[in-house]
C-alpha positions as CSV (number, residue, x, y, z in Angstrom):
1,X,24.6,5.0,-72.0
2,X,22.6,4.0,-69.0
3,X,25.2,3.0,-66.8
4,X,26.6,6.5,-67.3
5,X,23.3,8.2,-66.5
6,X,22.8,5.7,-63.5
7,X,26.4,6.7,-62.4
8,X,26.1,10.7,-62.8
9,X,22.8,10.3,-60.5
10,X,24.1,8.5,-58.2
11,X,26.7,10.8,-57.6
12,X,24.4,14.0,-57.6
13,X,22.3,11.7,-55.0
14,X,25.5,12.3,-52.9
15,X,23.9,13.8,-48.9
16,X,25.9,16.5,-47.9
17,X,25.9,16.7,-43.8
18,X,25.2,20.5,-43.1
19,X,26.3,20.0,-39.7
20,X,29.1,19.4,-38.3
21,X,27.8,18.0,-35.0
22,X,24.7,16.1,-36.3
23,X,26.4,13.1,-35.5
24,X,26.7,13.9,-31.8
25,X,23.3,15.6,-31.5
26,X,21.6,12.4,-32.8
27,X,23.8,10.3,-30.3
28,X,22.9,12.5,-27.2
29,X,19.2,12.5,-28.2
30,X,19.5,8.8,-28.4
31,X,21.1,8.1,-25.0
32,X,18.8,10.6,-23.6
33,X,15.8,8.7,-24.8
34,X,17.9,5.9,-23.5
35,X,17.8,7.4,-19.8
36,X,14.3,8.6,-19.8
37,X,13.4,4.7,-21.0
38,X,15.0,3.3,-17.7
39,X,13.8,6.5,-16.1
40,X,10.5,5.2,-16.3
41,X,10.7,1.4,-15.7
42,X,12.3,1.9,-11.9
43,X,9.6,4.8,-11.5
44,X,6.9,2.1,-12.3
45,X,9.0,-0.7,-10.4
46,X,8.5,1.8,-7.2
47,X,4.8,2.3,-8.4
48,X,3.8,-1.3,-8.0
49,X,6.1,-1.4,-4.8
50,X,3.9,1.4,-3.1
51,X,0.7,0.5,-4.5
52,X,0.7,-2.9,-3.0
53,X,2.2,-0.9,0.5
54,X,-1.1,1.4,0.2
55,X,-3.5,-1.8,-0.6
56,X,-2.3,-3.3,2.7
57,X,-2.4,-0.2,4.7
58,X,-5.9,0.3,3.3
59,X,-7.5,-3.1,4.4
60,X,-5.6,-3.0,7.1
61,X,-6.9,0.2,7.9
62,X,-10.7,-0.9,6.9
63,X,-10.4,-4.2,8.9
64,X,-9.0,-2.3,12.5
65,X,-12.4,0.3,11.7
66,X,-14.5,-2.7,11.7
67,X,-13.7,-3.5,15.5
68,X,-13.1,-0.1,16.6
69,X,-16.1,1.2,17.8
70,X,-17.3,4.9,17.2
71,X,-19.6,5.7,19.8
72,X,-20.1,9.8,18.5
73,X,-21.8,7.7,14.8
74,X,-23.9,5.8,16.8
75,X,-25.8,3.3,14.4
76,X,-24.9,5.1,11.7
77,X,-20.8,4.0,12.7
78,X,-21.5,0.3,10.6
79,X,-23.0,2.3,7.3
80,X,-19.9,4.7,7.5
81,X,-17.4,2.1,7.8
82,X,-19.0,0.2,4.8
83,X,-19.0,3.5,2.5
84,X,-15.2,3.4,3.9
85,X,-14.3,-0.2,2.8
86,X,-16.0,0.5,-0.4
87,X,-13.9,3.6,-1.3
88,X,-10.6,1.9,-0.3
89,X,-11.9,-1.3,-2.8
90,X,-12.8,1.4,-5.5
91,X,-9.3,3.7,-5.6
92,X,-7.2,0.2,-5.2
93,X,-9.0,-1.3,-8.2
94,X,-8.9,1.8,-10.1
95,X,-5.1,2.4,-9.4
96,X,-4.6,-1.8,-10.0
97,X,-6.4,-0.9,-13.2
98,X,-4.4,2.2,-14.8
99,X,-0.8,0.8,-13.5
100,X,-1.7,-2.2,-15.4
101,X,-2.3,-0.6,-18.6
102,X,0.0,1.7,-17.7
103,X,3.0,-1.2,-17.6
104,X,1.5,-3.4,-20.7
105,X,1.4,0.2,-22.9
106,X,5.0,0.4,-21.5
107,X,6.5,-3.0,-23.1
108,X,5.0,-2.5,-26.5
């Protein structure tokens, strides 16, 4: 008597696909995912590439101000170049910062 009942639920239990294309909408979904997944990894590969371009333009950039002289300043030139050097150090280790999390959030 059981194995009947077990049998007649089991074949009520039956899914019935209500569309016909569900198979194909759940593959292009998956291969879109697929493409937005790589999308994003060369998108962060050039990330790293031109954040480490800008971090050697910028001390670059902060170590030709600290020999070029800027007469119009006057002895204020040294204090403006400092404030300089220490924006340049606080957007690079901000932007070292969030593409780190940004690539560890990434590979979990």
């Amino acid at each position: 008597m059981k194995e009947k009942d077990f049998k007649n639920i089991m074949q009520n239990s039956k899914l019935e696909i209500q569309f016909s294309d569900f198979e194909d909408n759940v593959m292009e979904q998956i291969q879109a995912k697929e493409s937005s997944r790589r999308s994003v990894w060369s998108n962060l590969k050039l990330s790293w590439i031109f954040f480490f371009i800008g971090a050697f333009f910028g001390i670059f950039a902060t170590q030709f101000l600290v020999d070029f002289q800027m007469p119009f300043f006057g002895e204020n030139s040294k204090l403006i170049v400092f404030v300089g050097e220490i924006l340049v150090v606080f957007v690079v280790a901000s932007q070292f910062d969030n593409l780190i999390r940004f690539t560890l959030k990434k590979r979990e």
